[in-house]
N, C-alpha and C positions, 0 to 999 in steps of 0.2 A: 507588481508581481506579488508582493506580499498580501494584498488584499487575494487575488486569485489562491494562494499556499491557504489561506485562511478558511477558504472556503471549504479545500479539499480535506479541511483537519476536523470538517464538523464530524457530528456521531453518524448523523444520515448517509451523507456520503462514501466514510469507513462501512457503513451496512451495506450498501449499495453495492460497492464493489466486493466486497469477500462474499456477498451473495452471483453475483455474475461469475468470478473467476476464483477456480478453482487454487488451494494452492500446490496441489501436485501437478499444476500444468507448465509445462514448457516455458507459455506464457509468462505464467506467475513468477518463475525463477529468473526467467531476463527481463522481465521489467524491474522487478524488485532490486535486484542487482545493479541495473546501468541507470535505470531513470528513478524511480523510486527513492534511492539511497541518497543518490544528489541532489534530490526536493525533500528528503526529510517528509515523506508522505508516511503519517503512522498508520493507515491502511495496512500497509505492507510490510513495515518494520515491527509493529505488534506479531504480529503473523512471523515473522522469520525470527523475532526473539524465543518468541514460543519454542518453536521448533527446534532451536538450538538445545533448549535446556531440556 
């Protein structure tokens, strides 16, 4: 599993998906939330630290 987390932590990957999905979308807030937070995917937790502050 951790080989797969690795992969999704590269820089490419993080472009890839803040390029595809927006994050004012529906999407982005319940993924971020349920499935994102629990893998530690910094795609998503970049993005919703941001936001916070």
């Amino acid at each position: 599993m951790q080989r797969y987390l690795a992969v999704l932590d590269q820089p490419d990957w993080r472009n890839a998906v803040r390029a595809g999905i927006g994050p004012t979308s529906n999407f982005f807030a319940w993924f971020a939330d349920h499935v994102a937070a629990r893998l530690r995917l910094g795609a998503f937790s970049d993005l919703a630290e941001s936001d916070e502050r």
